[in-house]
C-alpha positions, 0 to 999 in steps of 0.5 A: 546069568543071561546078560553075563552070557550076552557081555561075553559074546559082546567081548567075544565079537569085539575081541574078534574084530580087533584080531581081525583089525590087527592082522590086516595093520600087519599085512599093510606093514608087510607090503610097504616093506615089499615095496621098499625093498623094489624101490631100493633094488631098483635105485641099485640097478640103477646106480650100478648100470650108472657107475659100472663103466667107470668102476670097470675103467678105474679096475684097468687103469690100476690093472695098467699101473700094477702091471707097468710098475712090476715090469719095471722093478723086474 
């Protein structure tokens, strides 16, 4: 009976350290993906401060274009 009691706290502690292992594999999952994430936003930061002008440029020229045409029809 003593040996069964003994493999059972084995199992036990064994079991422990494998929930214990398991939660730390999630936490480094969780901070990849936060790290992912501020790469990502950062790039879009980037690739919106690159572009914005020119988005702003083409909104204008078609704002011109739109304007000029219904000036002419009406």
């Amino acid at each position: 009976m003593e040996r069964m009691t003994k493999l059972i706290g084995c199992v036990r502690t064994q079991a422990a350290e494998v929930g214990t292992l398991l939660r730390e594999e999630r936490a480094q999952g969780t901070m990849e993906y936060a790290i992912l994430v501020a790469v990502l936003v950062v790039v879009a930061i980037a690739a919106i401060t690159a572009v914005g002008p020119m988005i702003g440029d083409m909104w204008t020229a078609i704002e011109d274009g739109v304007t000029e045409a219904t000036g002419a029809v009406g």
